[in-house]
Backbone bond lengths (Angstrom), bond angles and torsions (degrees), N, CA, C in turn:
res aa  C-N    CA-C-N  psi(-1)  N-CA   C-N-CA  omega(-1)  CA-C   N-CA-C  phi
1 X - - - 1.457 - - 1.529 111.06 -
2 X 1.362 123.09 -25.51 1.574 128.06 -157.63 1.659 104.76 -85.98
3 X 2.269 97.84 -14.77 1.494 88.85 -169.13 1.289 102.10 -111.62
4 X 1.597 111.53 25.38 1.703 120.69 -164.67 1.800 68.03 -93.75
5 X 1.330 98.88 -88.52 1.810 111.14 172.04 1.152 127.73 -4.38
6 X 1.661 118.57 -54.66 1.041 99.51 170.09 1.683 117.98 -89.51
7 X 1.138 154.99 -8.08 1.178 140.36 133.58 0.899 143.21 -37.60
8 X 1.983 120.91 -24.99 1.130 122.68 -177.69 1.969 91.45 -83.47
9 X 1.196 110.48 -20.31 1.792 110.87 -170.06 1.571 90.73 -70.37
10 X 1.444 124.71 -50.35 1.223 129.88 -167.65 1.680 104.62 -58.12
11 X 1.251 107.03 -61.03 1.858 104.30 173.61 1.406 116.90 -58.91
12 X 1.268 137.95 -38.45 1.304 129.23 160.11 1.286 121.49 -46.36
13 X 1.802 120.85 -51.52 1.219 112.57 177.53 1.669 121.76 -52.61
14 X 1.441 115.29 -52.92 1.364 133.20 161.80 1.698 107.15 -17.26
15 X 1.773 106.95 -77.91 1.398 111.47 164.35 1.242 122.82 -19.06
16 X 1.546 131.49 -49.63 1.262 117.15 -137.75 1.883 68.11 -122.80
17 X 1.143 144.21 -15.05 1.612 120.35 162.46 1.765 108.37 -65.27
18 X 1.221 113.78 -21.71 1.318 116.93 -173.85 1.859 103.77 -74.41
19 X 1.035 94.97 -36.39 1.757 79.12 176.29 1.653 111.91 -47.93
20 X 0.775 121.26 132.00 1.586 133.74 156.85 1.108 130.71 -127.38
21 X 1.160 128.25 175.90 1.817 137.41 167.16 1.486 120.21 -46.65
22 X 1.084 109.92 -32.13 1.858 116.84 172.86 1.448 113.16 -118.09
23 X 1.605 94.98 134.13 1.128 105.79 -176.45 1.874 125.13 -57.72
24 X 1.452 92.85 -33.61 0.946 87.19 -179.10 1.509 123.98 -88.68
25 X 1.518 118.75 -2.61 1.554 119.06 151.69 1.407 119.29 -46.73
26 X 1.569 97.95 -51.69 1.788 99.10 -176.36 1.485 113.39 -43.41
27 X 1.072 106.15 -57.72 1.360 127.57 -179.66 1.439 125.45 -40.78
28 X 1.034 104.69 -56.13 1.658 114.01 165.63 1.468 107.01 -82.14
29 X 1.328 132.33 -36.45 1.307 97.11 -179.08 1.477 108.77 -89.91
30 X 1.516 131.37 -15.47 1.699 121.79 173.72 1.741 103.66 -60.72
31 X 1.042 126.09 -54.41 1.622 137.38 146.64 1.383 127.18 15.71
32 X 1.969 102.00 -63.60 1.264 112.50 175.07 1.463 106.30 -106.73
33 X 1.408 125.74 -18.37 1.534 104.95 167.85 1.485 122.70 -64.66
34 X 1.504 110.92 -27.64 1.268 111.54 166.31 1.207 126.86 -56.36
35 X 1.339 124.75 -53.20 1.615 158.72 -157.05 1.364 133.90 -75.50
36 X 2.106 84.36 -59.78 2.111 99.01 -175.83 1.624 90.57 -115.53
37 X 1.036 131.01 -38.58 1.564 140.40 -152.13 1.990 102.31 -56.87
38 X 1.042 111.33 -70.30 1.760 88.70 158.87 1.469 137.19 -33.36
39 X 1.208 125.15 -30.34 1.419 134.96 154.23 1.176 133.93 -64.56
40 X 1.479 129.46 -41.06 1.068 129.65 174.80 1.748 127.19 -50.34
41 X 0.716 96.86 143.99 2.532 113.94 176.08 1.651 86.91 -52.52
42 X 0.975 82.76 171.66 1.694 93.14 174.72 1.940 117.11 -98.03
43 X 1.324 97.00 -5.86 1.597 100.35 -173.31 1.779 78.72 -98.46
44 X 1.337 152.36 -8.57 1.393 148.67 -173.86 1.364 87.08 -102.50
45 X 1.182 151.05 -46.48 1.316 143.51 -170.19 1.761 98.44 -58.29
46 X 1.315 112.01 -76.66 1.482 120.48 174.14 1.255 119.64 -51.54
47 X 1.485 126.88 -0.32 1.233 97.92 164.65 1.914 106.91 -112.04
48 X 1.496 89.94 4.33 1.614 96.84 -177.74 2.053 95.03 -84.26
49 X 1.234 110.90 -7.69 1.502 99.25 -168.93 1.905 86.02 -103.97
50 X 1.400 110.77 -22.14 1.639 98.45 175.74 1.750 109.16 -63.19
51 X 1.566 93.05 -48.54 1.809 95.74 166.87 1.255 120.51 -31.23
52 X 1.409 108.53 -56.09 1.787 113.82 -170.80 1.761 112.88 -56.26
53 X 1.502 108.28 -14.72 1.460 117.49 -162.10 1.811 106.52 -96.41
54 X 2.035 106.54 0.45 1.586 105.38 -174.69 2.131 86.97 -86.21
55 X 1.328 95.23 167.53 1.534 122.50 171.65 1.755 88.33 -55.41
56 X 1.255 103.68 166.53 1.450 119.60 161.99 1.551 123.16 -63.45
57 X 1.616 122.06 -47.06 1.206 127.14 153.33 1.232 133.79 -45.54
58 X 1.133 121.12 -17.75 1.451 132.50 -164.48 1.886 106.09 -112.23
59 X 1.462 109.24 -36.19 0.785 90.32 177.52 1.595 113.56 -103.47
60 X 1.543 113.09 2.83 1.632 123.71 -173.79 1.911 88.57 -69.52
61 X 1.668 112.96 -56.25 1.619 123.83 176.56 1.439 115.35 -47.53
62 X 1.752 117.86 -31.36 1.573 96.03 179.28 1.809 99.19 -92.58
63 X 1.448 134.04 5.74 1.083 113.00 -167.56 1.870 104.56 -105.82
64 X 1.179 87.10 -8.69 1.684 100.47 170.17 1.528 107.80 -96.31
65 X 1.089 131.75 13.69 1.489 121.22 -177.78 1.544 121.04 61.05
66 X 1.575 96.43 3.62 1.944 92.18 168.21 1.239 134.42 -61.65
67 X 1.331 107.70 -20.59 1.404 140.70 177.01 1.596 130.00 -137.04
68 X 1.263 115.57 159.34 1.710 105.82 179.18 1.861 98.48 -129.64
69 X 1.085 82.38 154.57 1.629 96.98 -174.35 1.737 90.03 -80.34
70 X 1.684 107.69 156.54 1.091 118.43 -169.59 2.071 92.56 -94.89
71 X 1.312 100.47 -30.22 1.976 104.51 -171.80 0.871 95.65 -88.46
72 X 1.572 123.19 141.59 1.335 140.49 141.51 1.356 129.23 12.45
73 X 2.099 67.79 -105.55 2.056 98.19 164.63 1.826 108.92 -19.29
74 X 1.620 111.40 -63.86 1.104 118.82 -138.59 1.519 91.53 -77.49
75 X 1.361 121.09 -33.76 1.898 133.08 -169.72 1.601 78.43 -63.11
76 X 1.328 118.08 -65.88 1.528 111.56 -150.93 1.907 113.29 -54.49
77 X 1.242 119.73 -42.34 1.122 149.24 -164.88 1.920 85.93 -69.93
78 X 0.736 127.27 -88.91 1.757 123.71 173.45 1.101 115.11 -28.18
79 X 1.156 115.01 -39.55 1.857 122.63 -173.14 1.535 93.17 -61.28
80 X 1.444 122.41 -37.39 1.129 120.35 -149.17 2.003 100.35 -98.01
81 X 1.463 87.76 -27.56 1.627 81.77 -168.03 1.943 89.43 -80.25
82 X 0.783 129.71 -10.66 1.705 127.00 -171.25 1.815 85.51 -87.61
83 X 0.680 123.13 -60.23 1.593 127.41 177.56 1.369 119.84 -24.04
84 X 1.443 115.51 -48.11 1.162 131.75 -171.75 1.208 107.35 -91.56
85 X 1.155 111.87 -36.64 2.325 114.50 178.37 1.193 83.25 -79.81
86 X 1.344 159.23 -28.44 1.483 133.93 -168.50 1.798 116.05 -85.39
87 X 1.760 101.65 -22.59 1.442 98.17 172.56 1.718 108.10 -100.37
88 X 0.998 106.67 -0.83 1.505 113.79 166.57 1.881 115.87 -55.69
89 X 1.541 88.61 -44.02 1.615 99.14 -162.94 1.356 92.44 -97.77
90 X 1.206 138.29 -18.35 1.111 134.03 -176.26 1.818 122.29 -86.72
């Protein structure tokens, strides 16, 4: 039970790093914490919380495809959060 608890503390915190300045960040990233974020490896978790640590611009540009992340982790982790807003709307 203590490690249900602490995960659900861990996904809440996540939640409330996901708020940002644009609406439509929130959106996509509350989206996939709901959605893909139980699924992910644990080196995809950490690099989705390194994500949470870019400016709003930077990361609003890699989630629109204006830009590509130079790391992996971080390419793979977008691939995944665009994945999920695309069957969302679909």
């Amino acid at each position: 039970m203590a490690e249900k608890y602490s995960n659900q503390y861990s996904k809440d915190r996540l939640l409330w790093s996901c708020r940002r300045g644009m609406l439509e960040l929130d959106l996509l990233l509350k989206d996939f914490i709901l959605e893909g974020y139980d699924s992910l490896q644990l080196s995809d978790r950490k690099a989705f919380e390194t994500l949470l640590e870019y400016p709003d611009a930077v990361l609003f540009d890699l989630l629109m495809g204006k830009s590509i992340a130079a790391d992996q982790g971080i390419a793979s982790v977008i691939k995944k959060i665009r994945s999920i807003a695309t069957s969302a709307t679909s």
